[in-house]
C-alpha positions as CSV (number, residue, x, y, z in Angstrom):
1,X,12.5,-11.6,-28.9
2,X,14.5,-13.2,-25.8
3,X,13.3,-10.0,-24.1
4,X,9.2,-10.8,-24.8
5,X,10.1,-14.3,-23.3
6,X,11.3,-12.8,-20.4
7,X,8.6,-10.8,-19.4
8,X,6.1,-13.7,-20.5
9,X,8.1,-15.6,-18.2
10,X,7.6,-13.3,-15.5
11,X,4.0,-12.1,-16.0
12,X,3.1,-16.2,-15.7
13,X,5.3,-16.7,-12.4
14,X,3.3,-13.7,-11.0
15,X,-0.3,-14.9,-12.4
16,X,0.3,-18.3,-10.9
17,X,1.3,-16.4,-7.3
18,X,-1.9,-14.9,-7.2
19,X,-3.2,-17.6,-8.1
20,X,-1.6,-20.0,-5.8
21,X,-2.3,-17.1,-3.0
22,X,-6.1,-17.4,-3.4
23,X,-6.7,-20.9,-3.4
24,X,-3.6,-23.2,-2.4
25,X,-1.6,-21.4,0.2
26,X,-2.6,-20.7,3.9
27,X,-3.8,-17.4,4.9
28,X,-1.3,-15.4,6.7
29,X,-1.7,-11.9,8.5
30,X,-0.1,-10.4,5.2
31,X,-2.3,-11.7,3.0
32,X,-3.3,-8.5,1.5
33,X,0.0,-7.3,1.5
34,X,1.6,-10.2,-0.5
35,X,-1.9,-9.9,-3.2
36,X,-1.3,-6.5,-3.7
37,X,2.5,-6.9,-4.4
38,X,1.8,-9.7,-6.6
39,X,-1.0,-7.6,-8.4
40,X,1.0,-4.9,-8.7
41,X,4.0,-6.1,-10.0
42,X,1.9,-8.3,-12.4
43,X,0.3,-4.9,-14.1
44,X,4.0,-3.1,-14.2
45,X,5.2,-6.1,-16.1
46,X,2.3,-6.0,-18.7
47,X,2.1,-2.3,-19.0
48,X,5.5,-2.8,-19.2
49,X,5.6,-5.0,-21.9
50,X,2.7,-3.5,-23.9
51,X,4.7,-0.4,-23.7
């Protein structure tokens, strides 16, 4: 159960980047770079939590 949290925990932190990235932050020259780590590691955490 403490485990689930975790990775709740983490899959929100990494939904709100992206979300912060889009439409609060200032565009930087590794703007795609940042989105698709954040993306990324967003769908390894819920893969790896449905898994």
């Amino acid at each position: 159960l403490k485990l689930k949290a975790l990775y709740m925990y983490a899959a929100g932190f990494y939904a709100y980047s992206i979300f912060a990235l889009v439409f609060w932050e200032t565009r930087r020259s590794d703007f795609g770079v940042s989105m698709s780590h954040h993306v990324a590691t967003l769908i390894l955490i819920v893969l790896s939590y449905i898994w």
